[in-house]
LOSEVO-948906 format. One record per residue: x, y, z of N, C-alpha, C, O in turn; residue in one letter. Coordinates in nm, 2 decimals, padded with zeros to 4 digits, always signed. Layout:
      nxx      nyy      nzz     caxx     cayy     cazz      cxx      cyy      czz      oxx      oyy      ozz   residu
        X        Y        Z        X        Y        Z        X        Y        Z        X        Y        Z        A
...
***
This chain:
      nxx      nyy      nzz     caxx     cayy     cazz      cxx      cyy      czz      oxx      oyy      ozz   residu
   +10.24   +12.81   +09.80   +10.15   +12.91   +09.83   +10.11   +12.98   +09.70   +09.99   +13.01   +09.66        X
   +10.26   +13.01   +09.63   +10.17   +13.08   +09.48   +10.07   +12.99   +09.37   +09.98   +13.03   +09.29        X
   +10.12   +12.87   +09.40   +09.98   +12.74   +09.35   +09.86   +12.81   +09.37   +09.79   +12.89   +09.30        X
   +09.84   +12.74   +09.51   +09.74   +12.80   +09.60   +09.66   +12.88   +09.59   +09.54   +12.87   +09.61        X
   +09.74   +13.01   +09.54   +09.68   +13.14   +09.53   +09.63   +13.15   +09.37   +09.55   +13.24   +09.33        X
   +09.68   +13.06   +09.30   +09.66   +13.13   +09.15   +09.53   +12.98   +09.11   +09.47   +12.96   +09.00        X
   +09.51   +12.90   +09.21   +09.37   +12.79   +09.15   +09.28   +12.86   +09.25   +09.16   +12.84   +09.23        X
   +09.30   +12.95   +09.36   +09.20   +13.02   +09.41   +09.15   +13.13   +09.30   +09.03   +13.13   +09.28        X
   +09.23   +13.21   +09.24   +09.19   +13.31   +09.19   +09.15   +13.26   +09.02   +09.10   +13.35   +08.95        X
   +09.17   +13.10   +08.97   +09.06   +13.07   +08.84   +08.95   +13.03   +08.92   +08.85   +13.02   +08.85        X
   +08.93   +12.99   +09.05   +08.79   +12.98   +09.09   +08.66   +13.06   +09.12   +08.54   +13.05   +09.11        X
   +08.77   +13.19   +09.15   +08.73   +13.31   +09.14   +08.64   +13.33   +09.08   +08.52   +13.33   +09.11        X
   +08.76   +13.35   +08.89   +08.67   +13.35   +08.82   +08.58   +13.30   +08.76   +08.48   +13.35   +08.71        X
   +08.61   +13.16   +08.77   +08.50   +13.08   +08.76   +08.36   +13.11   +08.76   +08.28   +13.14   +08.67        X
   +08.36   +13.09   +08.91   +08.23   +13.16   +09.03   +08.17   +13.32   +08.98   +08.06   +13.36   +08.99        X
   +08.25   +13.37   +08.93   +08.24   +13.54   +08.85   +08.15   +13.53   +08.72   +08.03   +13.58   +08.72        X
   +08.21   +13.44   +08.60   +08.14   +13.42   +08.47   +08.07   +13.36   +08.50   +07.97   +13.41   +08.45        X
   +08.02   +13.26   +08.57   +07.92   +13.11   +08.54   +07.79   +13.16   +08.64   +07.68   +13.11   +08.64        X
   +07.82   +13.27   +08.71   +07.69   +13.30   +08.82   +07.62   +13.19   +08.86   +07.66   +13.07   +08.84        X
   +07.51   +13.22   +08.93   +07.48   +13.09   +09.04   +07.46   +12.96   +08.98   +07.38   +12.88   +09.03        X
   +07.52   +12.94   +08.89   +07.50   +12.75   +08.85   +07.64   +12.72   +08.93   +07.62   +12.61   +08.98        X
   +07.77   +12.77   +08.97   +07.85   +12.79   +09.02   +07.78   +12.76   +09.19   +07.84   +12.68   +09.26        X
   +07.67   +12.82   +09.23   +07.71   +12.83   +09.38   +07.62   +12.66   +09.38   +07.60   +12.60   +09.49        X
   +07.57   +12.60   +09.26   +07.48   +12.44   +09.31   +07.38   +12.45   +09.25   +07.30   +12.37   +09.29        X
   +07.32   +12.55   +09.15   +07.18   +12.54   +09.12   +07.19   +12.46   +09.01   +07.09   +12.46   +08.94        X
   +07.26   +12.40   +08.98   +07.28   +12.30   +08.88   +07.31   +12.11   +08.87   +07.42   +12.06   +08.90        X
   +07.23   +12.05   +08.84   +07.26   +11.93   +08.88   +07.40   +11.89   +08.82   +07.46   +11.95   +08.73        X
   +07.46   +11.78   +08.90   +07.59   +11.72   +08.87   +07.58   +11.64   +08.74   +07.47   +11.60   +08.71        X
   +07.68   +11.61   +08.66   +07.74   +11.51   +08.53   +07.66   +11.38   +08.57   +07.55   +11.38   +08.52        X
   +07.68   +11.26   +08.64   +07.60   +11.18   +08.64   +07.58   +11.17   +08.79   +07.64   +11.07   +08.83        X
   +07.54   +11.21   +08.83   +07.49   +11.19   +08.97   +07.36   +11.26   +09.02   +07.34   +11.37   +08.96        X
   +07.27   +11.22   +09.12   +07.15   +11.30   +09.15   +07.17   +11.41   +09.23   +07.08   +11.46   +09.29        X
   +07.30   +11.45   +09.25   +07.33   +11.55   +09.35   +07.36   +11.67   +09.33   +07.46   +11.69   +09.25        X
   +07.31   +11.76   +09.37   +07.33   +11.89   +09.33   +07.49   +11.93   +09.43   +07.54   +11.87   +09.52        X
   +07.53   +12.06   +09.35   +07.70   +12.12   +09.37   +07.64   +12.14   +09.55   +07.70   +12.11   +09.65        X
   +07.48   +12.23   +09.54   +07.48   +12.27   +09.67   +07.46   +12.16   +09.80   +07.47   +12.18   +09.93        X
   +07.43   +12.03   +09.72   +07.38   +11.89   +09.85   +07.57   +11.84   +09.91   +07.60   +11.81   +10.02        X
   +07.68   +11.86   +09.75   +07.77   +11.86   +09.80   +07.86   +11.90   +09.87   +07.94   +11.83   +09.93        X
   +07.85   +12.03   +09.88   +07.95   +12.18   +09.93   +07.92   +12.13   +10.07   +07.81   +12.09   +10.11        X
   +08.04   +12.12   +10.16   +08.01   +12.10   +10.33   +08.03   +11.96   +10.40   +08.06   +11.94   +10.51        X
   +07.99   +11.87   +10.28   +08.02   +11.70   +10.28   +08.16   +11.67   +10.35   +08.27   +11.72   +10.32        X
   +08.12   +11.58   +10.46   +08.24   +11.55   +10.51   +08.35   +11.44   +10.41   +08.28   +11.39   +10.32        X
   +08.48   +11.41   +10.41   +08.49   +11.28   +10.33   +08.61   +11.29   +10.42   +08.68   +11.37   +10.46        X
   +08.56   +11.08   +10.41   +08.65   +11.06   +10.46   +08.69   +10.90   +10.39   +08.61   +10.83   +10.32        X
   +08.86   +10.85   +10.43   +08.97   +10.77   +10.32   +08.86   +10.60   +10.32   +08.74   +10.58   +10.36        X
   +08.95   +10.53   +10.27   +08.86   +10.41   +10.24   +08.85   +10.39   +10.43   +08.73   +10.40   +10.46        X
   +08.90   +10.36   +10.53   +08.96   +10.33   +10.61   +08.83   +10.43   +10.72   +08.81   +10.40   +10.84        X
   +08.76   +10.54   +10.67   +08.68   +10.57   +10.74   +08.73   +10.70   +10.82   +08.65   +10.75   +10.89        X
   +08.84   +10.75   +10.81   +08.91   +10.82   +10.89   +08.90   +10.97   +10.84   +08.99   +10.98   +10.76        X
   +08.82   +11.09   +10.85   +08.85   +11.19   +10.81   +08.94   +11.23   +10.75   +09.06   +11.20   +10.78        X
   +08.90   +11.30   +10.64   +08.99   +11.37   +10.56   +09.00   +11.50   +10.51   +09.09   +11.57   +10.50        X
   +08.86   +11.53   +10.50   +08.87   +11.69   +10.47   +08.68   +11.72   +10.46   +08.58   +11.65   +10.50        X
   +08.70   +11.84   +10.39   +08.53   +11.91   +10.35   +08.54   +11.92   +10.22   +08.64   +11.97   +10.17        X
   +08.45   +11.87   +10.15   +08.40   +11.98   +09.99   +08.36   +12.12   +10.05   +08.26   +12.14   +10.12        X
   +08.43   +12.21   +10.01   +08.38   +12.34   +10.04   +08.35   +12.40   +09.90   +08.29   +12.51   +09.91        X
   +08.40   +12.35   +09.72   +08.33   +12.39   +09.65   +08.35   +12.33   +09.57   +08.45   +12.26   +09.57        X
   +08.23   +12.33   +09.44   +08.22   +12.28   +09.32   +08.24   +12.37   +09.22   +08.17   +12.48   +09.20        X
   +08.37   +12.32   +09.13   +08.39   +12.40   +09.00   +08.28   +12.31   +08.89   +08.29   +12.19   +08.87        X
   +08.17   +12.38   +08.82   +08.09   +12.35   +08.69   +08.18   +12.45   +08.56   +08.25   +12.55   +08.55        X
   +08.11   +12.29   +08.47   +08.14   +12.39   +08.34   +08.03   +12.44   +08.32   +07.91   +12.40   +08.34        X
   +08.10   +12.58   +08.25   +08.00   +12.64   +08.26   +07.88   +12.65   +08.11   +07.78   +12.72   +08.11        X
   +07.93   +12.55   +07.99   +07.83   +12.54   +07.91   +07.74   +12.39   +07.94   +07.63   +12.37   +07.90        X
   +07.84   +12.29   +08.02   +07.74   +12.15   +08.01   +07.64   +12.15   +08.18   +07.53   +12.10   +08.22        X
   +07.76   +12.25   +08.27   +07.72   +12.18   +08.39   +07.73   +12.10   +08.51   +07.71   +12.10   +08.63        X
   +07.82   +11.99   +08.38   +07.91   +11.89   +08.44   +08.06   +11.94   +08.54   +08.14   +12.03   +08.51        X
   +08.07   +11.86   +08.68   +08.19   +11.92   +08.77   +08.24   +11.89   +08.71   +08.21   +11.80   +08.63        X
   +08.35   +11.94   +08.71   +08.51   +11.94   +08.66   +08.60   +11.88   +08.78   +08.69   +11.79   +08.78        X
   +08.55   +11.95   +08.90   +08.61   +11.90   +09.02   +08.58   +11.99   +09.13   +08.53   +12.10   +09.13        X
   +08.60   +11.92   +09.22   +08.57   +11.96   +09.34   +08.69   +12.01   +09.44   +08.81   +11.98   +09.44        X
   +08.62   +12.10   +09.53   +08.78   +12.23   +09.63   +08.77   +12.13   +09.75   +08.66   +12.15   +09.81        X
   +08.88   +12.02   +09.82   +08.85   +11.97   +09.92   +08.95   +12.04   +10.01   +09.08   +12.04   +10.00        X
   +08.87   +12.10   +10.10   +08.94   +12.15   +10.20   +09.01   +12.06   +10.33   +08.92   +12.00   +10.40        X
   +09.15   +12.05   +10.38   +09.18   +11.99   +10.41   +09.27   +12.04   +10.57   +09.32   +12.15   +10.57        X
   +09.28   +11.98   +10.64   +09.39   +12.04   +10.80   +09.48   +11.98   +10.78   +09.48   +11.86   +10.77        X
   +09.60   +12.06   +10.78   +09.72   +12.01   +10.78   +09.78   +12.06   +10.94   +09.78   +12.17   +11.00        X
   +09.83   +11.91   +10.96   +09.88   +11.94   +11.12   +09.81   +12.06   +11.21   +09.86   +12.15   +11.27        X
   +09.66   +12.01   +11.19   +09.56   +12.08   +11.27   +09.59   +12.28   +11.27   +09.54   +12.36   +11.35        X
   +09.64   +12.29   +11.20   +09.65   +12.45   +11.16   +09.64   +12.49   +11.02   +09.72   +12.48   +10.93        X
   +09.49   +12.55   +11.04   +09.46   +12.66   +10.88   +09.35   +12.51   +10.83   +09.28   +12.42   +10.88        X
   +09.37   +12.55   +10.70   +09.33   +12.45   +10.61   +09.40   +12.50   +10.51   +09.44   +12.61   +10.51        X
   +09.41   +12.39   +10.40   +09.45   +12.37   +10.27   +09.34   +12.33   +10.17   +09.25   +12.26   +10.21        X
   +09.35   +12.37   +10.06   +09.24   +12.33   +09.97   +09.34   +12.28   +09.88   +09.46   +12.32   +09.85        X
   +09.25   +12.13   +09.79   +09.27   +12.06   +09.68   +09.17   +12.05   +09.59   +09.05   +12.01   +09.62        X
   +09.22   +12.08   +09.45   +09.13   +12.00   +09.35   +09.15   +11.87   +09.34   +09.25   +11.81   +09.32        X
   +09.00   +11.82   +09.34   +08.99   +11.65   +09.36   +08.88   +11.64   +09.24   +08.76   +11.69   +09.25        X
   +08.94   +11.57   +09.11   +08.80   +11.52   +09.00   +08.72   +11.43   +09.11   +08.76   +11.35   +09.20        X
   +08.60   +11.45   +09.08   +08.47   +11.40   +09.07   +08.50   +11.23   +09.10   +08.46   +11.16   +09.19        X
   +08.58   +11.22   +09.02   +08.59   +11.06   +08.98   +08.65   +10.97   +09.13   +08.61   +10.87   +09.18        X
   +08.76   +11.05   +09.18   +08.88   +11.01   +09.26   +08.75   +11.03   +09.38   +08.81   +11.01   +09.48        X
   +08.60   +11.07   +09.43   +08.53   +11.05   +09.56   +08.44   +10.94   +09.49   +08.43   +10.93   +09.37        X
   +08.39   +10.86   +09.57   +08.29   +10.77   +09.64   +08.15   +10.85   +09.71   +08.14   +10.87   +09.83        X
   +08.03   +10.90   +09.62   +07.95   +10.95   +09.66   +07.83   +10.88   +09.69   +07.78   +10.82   +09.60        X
   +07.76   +10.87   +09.84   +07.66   +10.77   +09.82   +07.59   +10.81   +09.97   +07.63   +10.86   +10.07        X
   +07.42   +10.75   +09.91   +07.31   +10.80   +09.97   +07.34   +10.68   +10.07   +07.34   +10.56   +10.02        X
   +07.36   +10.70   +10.19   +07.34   +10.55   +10.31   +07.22   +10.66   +10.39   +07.23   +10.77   +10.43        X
   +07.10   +10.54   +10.40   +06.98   +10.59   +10.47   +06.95   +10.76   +10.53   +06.95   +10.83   +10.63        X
   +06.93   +10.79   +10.39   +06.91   +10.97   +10.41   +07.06   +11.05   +10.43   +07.06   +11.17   +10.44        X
   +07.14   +10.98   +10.44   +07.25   +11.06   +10.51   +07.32   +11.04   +10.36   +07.29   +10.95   +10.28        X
   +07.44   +11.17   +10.34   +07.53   +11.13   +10.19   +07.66   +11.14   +10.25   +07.69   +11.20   +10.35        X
   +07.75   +11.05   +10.18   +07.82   +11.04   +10.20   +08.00   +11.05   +10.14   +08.02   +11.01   +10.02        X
   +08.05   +11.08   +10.18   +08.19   +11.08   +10.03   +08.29   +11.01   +10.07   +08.32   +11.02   +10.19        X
   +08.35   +10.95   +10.00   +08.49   +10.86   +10.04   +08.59   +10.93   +09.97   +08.56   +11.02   +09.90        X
   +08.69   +10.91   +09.98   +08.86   +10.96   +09.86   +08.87   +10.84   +09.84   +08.86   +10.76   +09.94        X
   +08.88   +10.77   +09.70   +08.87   +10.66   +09.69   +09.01   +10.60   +09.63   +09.04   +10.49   +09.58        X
   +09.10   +10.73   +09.66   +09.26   +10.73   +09.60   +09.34   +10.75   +09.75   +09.29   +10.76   +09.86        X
   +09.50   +10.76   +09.70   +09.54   +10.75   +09.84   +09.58   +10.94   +09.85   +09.61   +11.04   +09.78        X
   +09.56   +10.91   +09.99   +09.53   +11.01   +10.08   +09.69   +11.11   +10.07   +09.72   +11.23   +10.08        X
   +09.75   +11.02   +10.05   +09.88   +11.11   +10.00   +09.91   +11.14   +09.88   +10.02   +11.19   +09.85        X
   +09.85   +11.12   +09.81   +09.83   +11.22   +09.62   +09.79   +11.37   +09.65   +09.83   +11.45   +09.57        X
   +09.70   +11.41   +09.77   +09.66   +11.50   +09.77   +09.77   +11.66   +09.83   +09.76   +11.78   +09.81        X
   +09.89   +11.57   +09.92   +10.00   +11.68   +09.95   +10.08   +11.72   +09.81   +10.14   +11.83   +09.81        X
   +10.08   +11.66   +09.71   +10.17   +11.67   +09.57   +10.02   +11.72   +09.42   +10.04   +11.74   +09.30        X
   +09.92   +11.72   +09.49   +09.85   +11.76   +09.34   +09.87   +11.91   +09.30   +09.89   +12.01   +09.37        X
   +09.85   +11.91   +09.15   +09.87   +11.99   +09.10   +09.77   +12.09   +09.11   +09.66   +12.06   +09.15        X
   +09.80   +12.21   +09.08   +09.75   +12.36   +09.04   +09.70   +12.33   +08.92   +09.72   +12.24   +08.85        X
   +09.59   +12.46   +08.89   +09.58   +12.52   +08.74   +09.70   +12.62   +08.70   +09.75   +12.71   +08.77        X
   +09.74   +12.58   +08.59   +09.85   +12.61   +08.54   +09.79   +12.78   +08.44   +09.68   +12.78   +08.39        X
   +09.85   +12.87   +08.44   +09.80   +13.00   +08.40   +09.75   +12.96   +08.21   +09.85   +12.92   +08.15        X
   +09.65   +12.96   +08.15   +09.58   +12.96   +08.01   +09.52   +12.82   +08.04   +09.43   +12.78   +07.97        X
   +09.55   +12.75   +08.15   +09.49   +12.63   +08.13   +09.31   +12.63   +08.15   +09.26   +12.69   +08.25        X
   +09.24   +12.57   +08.07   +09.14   +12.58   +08.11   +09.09   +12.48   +08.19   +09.16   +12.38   +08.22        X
   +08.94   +12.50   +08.26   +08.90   +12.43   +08.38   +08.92   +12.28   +08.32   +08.99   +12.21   +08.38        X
   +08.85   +12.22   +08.17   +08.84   +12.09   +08.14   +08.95   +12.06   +08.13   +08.95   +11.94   +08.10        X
   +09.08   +12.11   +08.13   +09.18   +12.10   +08.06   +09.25   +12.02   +08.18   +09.31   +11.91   +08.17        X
   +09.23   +12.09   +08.28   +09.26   +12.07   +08.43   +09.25   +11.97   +08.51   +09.33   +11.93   +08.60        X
   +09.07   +11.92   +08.45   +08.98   +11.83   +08.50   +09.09   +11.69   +08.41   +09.11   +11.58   +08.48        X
   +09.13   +11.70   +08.33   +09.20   +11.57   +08.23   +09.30   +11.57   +08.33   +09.30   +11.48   +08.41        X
   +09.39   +11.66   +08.35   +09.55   +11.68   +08.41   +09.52   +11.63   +08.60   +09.61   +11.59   +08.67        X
   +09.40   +11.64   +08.63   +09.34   +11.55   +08.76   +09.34   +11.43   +08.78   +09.40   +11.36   +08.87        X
   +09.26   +11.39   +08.66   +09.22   +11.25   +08.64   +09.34   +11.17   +08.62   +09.36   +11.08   +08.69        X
   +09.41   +11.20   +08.54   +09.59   +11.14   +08.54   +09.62   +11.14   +08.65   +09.66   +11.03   +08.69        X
   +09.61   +11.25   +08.73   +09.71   +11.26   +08.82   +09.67   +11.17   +08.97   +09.74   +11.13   +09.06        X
   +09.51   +11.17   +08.97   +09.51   +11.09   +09.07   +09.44   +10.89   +09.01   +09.37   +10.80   +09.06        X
   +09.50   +10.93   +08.92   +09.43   +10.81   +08.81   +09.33   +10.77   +08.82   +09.32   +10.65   +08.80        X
   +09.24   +10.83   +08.85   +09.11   +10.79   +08.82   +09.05   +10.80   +08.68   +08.93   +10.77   +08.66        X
   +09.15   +10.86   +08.56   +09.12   +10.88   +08.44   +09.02   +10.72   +08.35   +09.04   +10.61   +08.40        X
   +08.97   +10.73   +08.28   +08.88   +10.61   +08.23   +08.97   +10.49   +08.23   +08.93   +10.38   +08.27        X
   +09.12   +10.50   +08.15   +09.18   +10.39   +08.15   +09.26   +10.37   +08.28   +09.34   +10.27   +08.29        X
   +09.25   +10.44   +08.37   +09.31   +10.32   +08.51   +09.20   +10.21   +08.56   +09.09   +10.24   +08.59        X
   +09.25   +10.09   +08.59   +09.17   +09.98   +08.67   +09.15   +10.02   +08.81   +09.22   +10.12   +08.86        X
   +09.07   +09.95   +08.87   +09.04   +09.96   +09.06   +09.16   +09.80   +09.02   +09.15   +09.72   +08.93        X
   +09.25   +09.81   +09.13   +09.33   +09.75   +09.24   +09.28   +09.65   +09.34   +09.17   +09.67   +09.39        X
   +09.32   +09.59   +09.36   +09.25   +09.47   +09.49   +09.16   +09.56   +09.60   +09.04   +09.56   +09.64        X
   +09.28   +09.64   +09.62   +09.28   +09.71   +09.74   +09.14   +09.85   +09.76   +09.12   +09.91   +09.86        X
   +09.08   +09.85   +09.63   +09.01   +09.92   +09.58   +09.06   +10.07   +09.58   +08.99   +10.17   +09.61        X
   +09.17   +10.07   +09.53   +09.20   +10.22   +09.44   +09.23   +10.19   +09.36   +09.24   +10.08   +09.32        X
   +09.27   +10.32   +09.27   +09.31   +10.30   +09.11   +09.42   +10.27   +09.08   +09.52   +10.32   +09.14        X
   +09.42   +10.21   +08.99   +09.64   +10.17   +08.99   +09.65   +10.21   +08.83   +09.59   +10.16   +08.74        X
   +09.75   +10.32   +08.84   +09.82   +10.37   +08.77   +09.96   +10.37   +08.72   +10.00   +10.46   +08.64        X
***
């Protein structure tokens, strides 16, 4: 819970300094999608099965580029949980006007991911993601099409 509480309150401020390029007025790192086309997106595992919502996008706030994304998640159908998920670890894609998102890692990395750690900065975070759900540049895609780490 104190995790929880302390990557809510750097999103906070995040959302505080960066003003509305924060709520989506800003295009994504390499993608045609804006933070606000994302925010609300369902995603769901390779398998097709619900998983959670993007309910927000953290930007940096000098390039623009996400750092990662807040996936809101139900655990045992009571509340929600939120996770940071880099950019990297979804599957974003236009199928006939509709968008769409996958988790393209496994769906249990997300009960053990890490927090922002207090001085840590957001890019800092965004690296310590990418490790952790290996989608960092040097992991391969797997037969199975996730990342193997």
């Amino acid at each position: 819970m104190k995790k929880l509480i302390m990557l809510l309150m750097a999103v906070l401020a995040v959302a505080l300094f960066t003003g509305p390029s924060f709520a989506g007025e800003t295009m994504m790192e390499s993608s045609a999608y804006t933070a606000e086309q994302l925010i609300g997106l369902n995603v769901n595992n390779l398998e097709g099965e619900h998983v959670g919502k993007i309910r927000d996008v953290n930007l940096n706030s000098e390039t623009g580029e996400i750092n990662f994304v807040i996936l809101g998640k139900s655990l045992l159908g009571i509340g929600e949980d939120k996770f940071a998920v880099p950019l990297e670890a979804l599957k974003i894609q236009n199928d006939e006007g509709s968008v769409n998102a996958t988790l393209i890692v496994s769906e249990i990395r997300l009960l053990t991911a890490p927090s922002i750690a207090a001085g840590e900065s957001d890019e800092e975070f965004r690296v310590r993601l990418q490790n952790y759900y290996c989608v960092a540049p040097e992991f391969e895609e797997g037969i199975d099409g996730l990342k193997k780490c």
